[in-house]
C-alpha positions in Angstrom: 80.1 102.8 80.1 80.5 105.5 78.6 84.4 107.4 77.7 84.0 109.4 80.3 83.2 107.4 82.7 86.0 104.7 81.6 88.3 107.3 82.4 87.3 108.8 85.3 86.9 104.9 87.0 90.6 104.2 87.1 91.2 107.3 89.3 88.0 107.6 91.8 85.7 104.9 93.7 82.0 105.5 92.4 78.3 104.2 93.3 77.2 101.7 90.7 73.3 101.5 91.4 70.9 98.5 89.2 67.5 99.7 88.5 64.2 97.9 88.0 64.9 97.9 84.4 67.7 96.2 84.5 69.7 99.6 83.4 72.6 100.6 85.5 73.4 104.1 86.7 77.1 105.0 87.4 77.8 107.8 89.6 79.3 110.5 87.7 79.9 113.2 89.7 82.5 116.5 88.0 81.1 115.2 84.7 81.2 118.1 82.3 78.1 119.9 82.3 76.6 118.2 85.1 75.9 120.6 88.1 73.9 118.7 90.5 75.2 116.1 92.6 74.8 112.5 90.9 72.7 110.8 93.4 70.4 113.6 92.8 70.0 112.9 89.6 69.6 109.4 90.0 65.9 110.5 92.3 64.8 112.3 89.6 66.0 109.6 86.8 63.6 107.0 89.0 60.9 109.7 89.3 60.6 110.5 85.9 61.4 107.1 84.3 59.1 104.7 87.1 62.0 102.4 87.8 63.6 102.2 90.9 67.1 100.7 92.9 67.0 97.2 92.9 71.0 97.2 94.1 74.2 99.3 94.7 77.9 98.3 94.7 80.8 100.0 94.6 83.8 100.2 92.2 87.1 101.0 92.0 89.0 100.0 89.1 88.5 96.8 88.6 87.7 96.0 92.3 83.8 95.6 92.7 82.4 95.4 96.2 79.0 93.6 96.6 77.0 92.6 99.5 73.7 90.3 99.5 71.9 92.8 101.5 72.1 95.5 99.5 69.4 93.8 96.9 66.0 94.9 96.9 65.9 97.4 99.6 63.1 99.7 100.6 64.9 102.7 100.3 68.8 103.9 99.7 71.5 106.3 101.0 74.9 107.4 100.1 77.3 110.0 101.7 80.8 110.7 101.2 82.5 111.1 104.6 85.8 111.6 106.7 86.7 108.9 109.1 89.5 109.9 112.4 91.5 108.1 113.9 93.1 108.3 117.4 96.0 106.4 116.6 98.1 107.4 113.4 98.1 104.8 110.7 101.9 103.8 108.9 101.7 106.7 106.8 101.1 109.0 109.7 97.6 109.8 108.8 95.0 109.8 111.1 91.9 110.2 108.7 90.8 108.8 105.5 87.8 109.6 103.6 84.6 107.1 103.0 81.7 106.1 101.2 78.7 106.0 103.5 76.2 103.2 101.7 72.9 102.7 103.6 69.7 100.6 102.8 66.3 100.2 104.6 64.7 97.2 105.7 61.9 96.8 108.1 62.2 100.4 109.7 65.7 100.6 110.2 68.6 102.1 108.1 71.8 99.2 107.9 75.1 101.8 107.2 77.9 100.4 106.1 80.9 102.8 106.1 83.7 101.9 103.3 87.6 102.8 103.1 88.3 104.8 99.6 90.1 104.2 97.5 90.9 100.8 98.5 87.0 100.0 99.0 87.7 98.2 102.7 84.5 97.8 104.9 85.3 100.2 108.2 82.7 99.6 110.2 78.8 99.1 110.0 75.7 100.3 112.3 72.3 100.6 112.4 70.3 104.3 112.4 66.8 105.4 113.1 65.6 106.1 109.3 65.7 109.6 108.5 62.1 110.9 107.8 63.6 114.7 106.1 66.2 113.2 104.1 65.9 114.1 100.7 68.9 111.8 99.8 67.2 108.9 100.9 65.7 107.4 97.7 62.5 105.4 98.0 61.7 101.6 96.2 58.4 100.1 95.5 56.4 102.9 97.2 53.7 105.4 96.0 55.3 108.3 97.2 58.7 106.9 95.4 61.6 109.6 95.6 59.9 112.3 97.5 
């Protein structure tokens, strides 16, 4: 990990992906000199390198969230999202923002919608995989990272 990146991890929840080389990628998004949106980045990096996502966790701190399912996918997702509540919460908020982490297996799209900062699972669901998404970032296939 780089400066920057040690820095920047104490104050904001990131992606952490694995790749086929054994290389991990950190998100890194309002890096200096960096204008396109990390994930991005990370479709090309597997486009132009042949590797691709083997896993994904996130990380805040020194708090890593991992779950079995996310290994060896055949394709991944990420968003950054707003969640609402109807009810206040102590603080008197009634929103909090997310990380949106989604992985493919057999046809279907498994979402799993985290809490940030505190990384807390919020809720999970399953979607209809999107067939225009150019976020969604293709494993093990010839047409990897359209």
């Amino acid at each position: 990990m780089d400066k920057w990146l040690a820095e920047t991890a104490e104050q904001t929840p990131r992606w952490v992906v694995v790749l086929s080389n054994g290389e991990e990628y950190h998100q890194d998004d309002g890096r200096p000199g960096t204008d396109e949106p990390a994930w991005k980045r990370l479709a090309k990096h597997c486009r132009e390198n042949g590797v691709h996502v083997t896993d994904i966790y996130l990380r805040f701190r020194s708090h890593i969230e991992r779950k079995t399912e996310y290994r060896n996918a055949e394709a991944y997702w990420f968003r950054f999202g707003i969640t609402a509540s109807v009810k206040p919460n102590k603080k008197g908020k009634q929103s909090f923002n997310t990380i949106l982490i989604g992985v493919v297996r057999d046809g279907k799209m498994y979402v799993d919608n985290w809490r940030i900062p505190e990384l807390i699972l919020v809720e999970s669901d399953i979607r209809d995989v999107p067939s225009d998404d150019e976020t969604l970032i293709r494993c093990r296939t010839s047409d990897n990272n359209r």
